[in-house]
C-alpha positions in Angstrom: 8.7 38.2 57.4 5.8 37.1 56.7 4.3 34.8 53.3 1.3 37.0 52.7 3.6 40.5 53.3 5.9 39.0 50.6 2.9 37.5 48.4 1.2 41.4 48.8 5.0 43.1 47.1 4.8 40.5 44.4 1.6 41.1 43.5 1.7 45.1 44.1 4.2 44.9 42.2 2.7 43.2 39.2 -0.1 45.7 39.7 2.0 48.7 39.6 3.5 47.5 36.7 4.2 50.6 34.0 2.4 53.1 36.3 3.3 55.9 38.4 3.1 56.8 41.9 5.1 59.8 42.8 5.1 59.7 46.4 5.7 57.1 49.4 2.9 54.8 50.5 2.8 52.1 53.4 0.1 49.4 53.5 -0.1 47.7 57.4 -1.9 44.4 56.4 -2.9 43.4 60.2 -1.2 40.6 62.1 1.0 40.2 58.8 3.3 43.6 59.0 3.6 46.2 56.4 4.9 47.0 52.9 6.2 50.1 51.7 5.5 51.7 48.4 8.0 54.2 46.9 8.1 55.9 43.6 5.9 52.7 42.4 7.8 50.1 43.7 6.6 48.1 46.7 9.2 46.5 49.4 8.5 44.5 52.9 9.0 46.7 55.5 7.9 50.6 56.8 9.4 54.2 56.1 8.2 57.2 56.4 5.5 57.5 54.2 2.8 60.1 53.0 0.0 58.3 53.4 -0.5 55.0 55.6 -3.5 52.4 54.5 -4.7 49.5 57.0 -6.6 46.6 56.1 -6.5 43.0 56.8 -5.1 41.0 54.4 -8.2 39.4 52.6 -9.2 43.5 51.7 -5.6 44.2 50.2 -5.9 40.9 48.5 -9.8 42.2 46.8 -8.5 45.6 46.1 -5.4 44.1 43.9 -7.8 41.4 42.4 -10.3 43.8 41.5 -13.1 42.6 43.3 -12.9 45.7 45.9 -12.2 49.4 44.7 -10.6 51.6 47.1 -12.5 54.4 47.4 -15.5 52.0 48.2 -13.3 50.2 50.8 -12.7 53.3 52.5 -15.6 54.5 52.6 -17.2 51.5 53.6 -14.5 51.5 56.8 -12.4 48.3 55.4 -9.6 50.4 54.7 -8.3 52.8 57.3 -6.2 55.8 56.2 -3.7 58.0 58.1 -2.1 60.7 56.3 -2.6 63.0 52.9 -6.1 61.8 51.2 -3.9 63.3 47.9 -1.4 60.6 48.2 -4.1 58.0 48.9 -6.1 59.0 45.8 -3.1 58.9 43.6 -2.2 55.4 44.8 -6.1 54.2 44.2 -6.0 55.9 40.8 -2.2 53.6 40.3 -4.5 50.5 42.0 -8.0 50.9 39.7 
């Protein structure tokens, strides 16, 4: 496993923290691995998940600081998505 995967949970985690997210997420932070996100709690590893988001480590990190919304990552092509947009903007709405 690697540091950053289990520094990304932690700090999801914190984000999360007394919000919902009613559905299954998994975040593939390249040459890392992946976390999974389900019913707004974050774990290392993958599942089956209604929406997967892809981005390297330094954007996950920017969208949990603050410095990078979402949405804007998205559409700017730093964060890949695979899966229902629905899920994905319930997650960003969790992430603002």
């Amino acid at each position: 496993m690697s540091d950053v995967v289990q520094e990304a949970v932690t700090a999801l985690n914190e984000r999360m923290k007394g919000r919902s997210f009613d559905g299954t997420a998994m975040f593939v932070l390249t040459g890392e691995g992946s976390l999974f996100v389900d019913r707004g709690e974050a774990r290392v590893g993958e599942g089956p998940a209604e929406v997967t988001l892809t981005a390297t480590p330094e954007v996950f990190r920017d969208i949990l600081e603050g410095r990078l919304n979402a949405t804007s990552a998205f559409m700017s092509g730093k964060l890949a998505l695979d899966g229902d947009m629905g899920a994905a903007m319930r997650l960003a709405s969790v992430l603002a």
